[in-house]
Structures are given as C-alpha cells and as structure tokens.
Rosetta silent file (secondary structure, phi, psi, omega in degrees, C-alpha in Angstrom):
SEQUENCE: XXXXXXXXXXXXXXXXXXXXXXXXXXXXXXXXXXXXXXXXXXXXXXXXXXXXXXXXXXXXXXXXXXXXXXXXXXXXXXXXXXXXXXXXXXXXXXXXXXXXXXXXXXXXXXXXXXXXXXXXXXXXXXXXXXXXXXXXXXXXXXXXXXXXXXXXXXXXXXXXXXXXXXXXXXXXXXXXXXXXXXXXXX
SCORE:     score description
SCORE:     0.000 S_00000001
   1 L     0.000  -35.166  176.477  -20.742   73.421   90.577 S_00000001
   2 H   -33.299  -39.691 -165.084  -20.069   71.019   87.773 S_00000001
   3 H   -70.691  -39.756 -167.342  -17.794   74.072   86.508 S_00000001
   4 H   -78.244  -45.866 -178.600  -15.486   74.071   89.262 S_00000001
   5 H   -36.857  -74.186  165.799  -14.829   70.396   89.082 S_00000001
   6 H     2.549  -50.051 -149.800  -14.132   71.116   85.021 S_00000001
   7 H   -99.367  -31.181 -155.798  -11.229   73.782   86.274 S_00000001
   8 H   -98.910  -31.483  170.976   -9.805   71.619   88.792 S_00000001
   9 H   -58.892  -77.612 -136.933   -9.186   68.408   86.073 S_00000001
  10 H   -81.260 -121.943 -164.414   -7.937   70.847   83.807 S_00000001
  11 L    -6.317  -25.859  168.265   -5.507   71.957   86.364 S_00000001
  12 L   -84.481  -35.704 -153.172   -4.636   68.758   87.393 S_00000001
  13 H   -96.060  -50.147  158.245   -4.145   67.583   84.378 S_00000001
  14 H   -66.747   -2.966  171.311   -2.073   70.372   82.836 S_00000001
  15 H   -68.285  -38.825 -173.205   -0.010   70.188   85.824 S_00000001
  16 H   -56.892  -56.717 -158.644    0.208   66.303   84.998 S_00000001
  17 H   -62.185  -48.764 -165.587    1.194   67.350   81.271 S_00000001
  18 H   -65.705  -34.054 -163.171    4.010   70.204   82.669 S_00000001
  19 H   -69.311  -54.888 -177.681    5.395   67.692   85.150 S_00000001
  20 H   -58.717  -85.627 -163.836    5.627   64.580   82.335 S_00000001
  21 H   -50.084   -6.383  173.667    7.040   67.238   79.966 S_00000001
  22 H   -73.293  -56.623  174.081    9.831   68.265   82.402 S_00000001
  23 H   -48.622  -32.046 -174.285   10.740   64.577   83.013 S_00000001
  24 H   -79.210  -16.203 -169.577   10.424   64.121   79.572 S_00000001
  25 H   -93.393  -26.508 -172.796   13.004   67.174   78.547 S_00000001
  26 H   -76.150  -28.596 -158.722   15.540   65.902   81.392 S_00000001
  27 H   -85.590  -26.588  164.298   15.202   62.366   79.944 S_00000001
  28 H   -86.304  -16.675  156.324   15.972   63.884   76.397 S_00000001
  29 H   -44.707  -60.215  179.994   18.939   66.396   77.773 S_00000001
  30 H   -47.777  -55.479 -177.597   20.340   63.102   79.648 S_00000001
  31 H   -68.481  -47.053 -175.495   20.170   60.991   75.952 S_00000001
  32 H   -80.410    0.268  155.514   21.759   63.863   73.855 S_00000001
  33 H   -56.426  -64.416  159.977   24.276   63.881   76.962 S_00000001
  34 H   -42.759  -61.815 -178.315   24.761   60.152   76.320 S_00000001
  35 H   -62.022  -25.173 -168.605   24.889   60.305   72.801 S_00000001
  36 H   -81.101  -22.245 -179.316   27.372   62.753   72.757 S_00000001
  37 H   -83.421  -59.950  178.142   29.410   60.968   74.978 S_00000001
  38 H   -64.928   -9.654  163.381   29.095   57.679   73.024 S_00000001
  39 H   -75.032  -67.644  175.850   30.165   59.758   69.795 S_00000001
  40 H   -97.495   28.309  168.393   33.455   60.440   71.533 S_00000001
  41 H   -72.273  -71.842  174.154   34.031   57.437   73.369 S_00000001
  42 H     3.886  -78.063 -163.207   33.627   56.232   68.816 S_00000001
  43 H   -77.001  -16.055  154.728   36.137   58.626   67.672 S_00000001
  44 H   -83.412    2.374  117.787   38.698   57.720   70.359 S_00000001
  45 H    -4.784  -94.996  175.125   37.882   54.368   69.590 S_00000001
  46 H   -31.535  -57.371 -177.555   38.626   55.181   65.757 S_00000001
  47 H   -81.564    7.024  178.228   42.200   57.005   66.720 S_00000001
  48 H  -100.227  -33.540 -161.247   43.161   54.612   69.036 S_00000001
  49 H   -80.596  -40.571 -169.417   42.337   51.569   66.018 S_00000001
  50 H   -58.484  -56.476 -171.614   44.251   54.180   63.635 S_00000001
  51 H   -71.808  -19.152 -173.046   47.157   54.404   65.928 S_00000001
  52 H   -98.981  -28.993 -178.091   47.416   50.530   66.769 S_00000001
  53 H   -85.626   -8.649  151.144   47.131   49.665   62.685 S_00000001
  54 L   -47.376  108.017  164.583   50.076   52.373   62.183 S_00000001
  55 L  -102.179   77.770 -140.100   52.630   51.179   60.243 S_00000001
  56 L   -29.250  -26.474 -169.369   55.792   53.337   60.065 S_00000001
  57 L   -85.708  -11.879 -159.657   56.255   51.744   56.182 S_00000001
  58 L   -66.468  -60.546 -139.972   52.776   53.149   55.505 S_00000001
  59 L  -150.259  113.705  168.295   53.393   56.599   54.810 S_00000001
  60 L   -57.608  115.738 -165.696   56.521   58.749   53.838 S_00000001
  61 L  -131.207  179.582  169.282   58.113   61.322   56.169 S_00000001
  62 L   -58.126  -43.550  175.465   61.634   63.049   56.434 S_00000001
  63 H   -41.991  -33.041 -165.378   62.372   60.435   58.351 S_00000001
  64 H   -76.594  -23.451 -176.752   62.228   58.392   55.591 S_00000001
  65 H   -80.678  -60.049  164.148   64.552   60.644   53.549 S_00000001
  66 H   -38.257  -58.196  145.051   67.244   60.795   56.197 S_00000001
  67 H     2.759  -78.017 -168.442   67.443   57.172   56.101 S_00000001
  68 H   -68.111  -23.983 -158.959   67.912   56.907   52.795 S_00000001
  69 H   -84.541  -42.485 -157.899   70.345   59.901   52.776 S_00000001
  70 H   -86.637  -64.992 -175.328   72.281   57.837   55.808 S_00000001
  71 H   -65.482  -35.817  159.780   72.071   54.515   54.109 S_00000001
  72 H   -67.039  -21.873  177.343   73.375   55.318   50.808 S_00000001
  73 H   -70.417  -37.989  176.717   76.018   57.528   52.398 S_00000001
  74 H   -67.729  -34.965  165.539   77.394   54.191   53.945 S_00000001
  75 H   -46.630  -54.949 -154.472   77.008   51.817   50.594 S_00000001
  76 H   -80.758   -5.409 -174.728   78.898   54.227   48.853 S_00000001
  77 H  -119.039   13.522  155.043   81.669   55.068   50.863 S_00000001
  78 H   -76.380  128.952 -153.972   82.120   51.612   52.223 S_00000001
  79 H    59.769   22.813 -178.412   85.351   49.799   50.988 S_00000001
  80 H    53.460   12.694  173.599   85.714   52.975   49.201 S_00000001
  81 H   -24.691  -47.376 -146.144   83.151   51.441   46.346 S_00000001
  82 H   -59.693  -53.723  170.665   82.705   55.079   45.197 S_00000001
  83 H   -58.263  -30.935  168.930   86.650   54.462   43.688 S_00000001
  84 H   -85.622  -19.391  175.022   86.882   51.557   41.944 S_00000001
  85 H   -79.034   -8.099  172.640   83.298   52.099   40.708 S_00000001
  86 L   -94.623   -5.789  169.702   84.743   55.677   39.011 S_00000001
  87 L   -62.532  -63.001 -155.728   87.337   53.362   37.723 S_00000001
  88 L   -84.553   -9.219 -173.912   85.463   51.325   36.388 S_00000001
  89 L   -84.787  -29.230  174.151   83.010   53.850   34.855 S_00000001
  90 L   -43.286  -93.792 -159.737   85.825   54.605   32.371 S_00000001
  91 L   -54.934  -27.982 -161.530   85.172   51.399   30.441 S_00000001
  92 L  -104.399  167.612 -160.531   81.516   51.246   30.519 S_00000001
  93 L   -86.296  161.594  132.331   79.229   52.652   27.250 S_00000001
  94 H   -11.478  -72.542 -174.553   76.379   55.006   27.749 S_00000001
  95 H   -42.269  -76.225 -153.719   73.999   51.988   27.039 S_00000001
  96 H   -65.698  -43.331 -173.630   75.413   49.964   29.885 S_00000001
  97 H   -75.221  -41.330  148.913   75.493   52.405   32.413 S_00000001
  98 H   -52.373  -54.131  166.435   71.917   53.378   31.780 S_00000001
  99 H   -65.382    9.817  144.139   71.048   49.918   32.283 S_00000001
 100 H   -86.549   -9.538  150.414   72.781   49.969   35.532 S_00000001
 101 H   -83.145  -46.752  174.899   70.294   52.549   36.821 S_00000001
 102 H   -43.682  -90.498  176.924   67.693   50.315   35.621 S_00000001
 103 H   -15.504  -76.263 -161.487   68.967   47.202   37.493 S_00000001
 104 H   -16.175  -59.429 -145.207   69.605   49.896   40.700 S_00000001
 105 H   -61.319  -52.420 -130.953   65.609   50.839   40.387 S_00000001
 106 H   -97.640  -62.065 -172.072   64.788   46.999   39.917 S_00000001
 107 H   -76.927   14.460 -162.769   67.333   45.941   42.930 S_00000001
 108 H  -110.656  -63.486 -137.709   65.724   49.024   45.206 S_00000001
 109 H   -79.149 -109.356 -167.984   62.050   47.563   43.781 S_00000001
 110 H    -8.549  -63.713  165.384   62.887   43.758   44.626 S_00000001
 111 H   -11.433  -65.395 -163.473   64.853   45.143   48.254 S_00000001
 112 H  -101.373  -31.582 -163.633   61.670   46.816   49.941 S_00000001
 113 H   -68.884  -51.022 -161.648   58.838   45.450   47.738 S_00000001
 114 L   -72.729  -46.359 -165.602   59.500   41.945   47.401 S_00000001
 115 L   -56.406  -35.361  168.871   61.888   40.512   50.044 S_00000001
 116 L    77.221   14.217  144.350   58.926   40.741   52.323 S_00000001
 117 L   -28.374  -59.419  167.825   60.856   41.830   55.295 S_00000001
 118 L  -144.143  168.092  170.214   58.425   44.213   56.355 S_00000001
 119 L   -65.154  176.629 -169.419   54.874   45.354   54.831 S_00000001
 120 L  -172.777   74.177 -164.802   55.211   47.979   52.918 S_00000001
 121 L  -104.558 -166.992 -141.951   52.433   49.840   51.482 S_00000001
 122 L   -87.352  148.486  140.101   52.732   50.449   47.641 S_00000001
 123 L  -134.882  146.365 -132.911   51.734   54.287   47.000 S_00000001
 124 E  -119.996  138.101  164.186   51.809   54.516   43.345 S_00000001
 125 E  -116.792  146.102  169.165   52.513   58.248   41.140 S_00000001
 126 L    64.868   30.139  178.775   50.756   57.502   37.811 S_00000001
 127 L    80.152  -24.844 -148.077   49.510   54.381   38.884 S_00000001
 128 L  -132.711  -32.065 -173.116   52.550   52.639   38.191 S_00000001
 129 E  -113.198  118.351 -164.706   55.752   54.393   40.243 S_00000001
 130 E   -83.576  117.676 -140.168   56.127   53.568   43.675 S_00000001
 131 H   -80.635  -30.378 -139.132   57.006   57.264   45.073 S_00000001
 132 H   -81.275  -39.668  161.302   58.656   55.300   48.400 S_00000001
 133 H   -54.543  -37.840  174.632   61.117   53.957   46.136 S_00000001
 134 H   -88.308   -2.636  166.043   61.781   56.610   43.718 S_00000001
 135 H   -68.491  -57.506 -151.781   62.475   58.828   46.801 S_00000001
 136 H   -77.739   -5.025 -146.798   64.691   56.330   48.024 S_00000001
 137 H  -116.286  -68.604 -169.972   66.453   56.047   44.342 S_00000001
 138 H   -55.117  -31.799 -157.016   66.661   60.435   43.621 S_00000001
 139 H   -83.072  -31.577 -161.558   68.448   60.042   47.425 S_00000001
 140 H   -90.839  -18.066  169.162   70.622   57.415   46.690 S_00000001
 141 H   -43.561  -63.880 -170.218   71.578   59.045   43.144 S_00000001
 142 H   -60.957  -29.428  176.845   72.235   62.280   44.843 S_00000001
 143 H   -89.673   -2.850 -175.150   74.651   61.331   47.540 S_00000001
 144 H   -82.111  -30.930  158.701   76.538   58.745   44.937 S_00000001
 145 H   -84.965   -6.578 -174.714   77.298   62.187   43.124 S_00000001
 146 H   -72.011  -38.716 -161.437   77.842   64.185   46.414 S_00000001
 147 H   -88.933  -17.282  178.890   80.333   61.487   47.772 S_00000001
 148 H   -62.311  -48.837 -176.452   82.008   61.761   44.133 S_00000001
 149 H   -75.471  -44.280 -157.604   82.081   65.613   44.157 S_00000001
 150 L   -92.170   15.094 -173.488   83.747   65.980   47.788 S_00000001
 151 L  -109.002  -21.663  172.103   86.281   63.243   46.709 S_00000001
 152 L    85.331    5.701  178.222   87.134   65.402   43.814 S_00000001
 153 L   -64.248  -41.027  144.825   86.488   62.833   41.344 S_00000001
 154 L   -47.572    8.655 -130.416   84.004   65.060   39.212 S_00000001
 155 L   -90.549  -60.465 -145.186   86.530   67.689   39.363 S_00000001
 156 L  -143.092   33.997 -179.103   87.503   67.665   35.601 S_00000001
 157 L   -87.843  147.548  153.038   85.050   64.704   34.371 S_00000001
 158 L   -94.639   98.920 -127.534   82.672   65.273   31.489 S_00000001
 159 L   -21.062  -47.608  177.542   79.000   64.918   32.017 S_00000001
 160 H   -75.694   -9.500  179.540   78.908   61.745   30.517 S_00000001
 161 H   -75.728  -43.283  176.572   81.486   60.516   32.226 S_00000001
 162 H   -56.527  -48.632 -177.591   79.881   61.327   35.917 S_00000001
 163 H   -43.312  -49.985  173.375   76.825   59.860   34.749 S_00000001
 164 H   -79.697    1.160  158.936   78.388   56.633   34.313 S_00000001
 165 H   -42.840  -65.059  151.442   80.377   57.073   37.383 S_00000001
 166 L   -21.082  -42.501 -157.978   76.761   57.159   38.952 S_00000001
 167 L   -96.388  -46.929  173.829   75.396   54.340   37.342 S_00000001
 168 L   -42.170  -20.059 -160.634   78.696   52.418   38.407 S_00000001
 169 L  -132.648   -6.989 -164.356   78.212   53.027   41.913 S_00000001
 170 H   -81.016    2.047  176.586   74.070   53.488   41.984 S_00000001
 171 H   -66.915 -125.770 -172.457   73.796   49.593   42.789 S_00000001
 172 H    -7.011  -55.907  133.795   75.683   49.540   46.218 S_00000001
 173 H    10.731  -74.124 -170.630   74.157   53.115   46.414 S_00000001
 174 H   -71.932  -55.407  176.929   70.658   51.484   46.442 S_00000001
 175 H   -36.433  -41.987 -159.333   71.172   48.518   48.410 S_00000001
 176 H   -63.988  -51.441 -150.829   72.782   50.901   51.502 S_00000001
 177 H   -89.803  -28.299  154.661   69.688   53.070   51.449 S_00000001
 178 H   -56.255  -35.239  163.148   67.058   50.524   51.177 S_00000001
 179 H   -67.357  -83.580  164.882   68.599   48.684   53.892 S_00000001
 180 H   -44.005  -29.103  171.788   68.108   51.556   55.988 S_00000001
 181 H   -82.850  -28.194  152.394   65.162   52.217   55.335 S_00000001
 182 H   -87.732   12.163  160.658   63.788   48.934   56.273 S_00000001
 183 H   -59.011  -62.386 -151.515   66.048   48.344   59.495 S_00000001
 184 L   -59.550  157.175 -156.922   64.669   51.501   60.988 S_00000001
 185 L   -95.212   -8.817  170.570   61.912   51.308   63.366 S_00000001
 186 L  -135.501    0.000    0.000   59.666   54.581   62.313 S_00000001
C-alpha cells in the first residue's frame, strides 16, 4: 500500500508543478506583453522629445533654399540696387570686388550666426564652412546674376565685368536672403 500513496504525491505534485508552470508562463507572456508595451510607450516618448526640441534652423530643407531664392530676389531688385550697383561695378578693380564677396560671406556669417536672433545650429563642410550659409550665399550669387541677365545688363558685358557687377550687388543680395531666412517660421 505504501506504493499507492508514492503515485498519488507524485501526481499531486506534478499536477502542483503543471499548474505553477502555467501561472508561471501567463505571468511571463503578461511581462513580455508589458515590456513591449513600455518599449513603445519609450520610443513615442523619444519622437515626441525629438519633435518638441525641433528647431526649423536645425537642419536644411528646400524650404530653406526658397527663402533664400525669395529673399535675395527682393534685396536685389529693391530700389533697383541691381542698377546703380552695375554702375558702379564699372569703377571697381578685380581686387575690390573680390573683397566684396568676402565682406557679403562675412555680412551673411555675422546676419544668421552672430546677431543671435534665432539659434541656429552650425553644420560645418570641412570643419570650417557653415553649409547653411554657403547655400544661402551660391543662392544669393545666383539670383544677383539672374536679376542682371533678365534686365539685360550682361547682355554684352565681359566676364570680368559681370563678376564685379556681382560682387557690387552681392552685399544687399546677402542681407535680403538672410533676412528671409531667419523671419520664416520653418
């Protein structure tokens, strides 16, 4: 008789053992349920911190290009600048009109970096050249010869003279499109 008892523990007991391991598999289903759910409560967490620390100055889009495209179109063709600066392009050397691109790059640089309008942050090509700027610089270049060309002033110019025609007018040029580009709100 001893034997039967033996059989009946051991029946009892694995029964004990299936029943605790059931409880025990629902209570670990339930935690990797949980966990998983507390991973992506995290990562909208994370894109929600990402989206409230976006700052439209951050990061370089078309938008940012239009802008620049818009605000330089208005420097250059306000008060007609674009004419008395091809006037005035006559008279100036080589030298000096290269250093009137400098200055632009420098009054562009001062404009967005410095004035401390808005943040702004720096991303660097080569370590050293802030791409948000030199974007905003090739744009304001390009429409200071665009508004030149449909005006007919480049018509019969020689290369060097449109350059300094450029450099004469990339000041105002810069200011317009910088100025747009921090006004706008994205």
């Amino acid at each position: 008789m001893p034997k039967k008892k033996k059989s009946k523990k051991t029946k009892t007991s694995t029964s004990r053992i299936k029943r605790i391991e059931e409880k025990l598999d629902k209570v670990l289903r339930r935690e990797k349920q949980q966990a998983k759910s507390d991973e992506d409560l995290e990562e909208d967490l994370e894109e929600i911190k990402k989206d409230l620390e976006g700052n439209p100055l951050k990061k370089i889009t078309i938008k940012d290009f239009g802008k620049s495209l818009i605000g330089s179109f208005i420097g250059v063709t306000s008060h007609f600048v674009f004419l008395e600066g091809a006037h005035f392009a006559e008279s100036l050397t080589t030298a000096r009109a290269s250093w009137l691109l400098i200055v632009a790059y420098l009054v562009g640089l001062v404009f967005i970096y410095v004035a401390g309008f808005r943040k702004v942050k720096q991303i660097r090509l080569l370590s050293f050249i802030p791409i948000r700027l030199t974007l905003i610089y090739v744009v304001a270049l390009s429409v200071t010869f665009f508004v030149l060309y449909i005006y007919g002033i480049t018509a019969h110019a020689s290369t060097i003279l449109i350059y300094k025609q450029v450099a004469a007018v990339s000041i105002p040029a810069i200011i317009g499109a910088s100025a747009a580009d921090l006004i706008g709100h994205d």
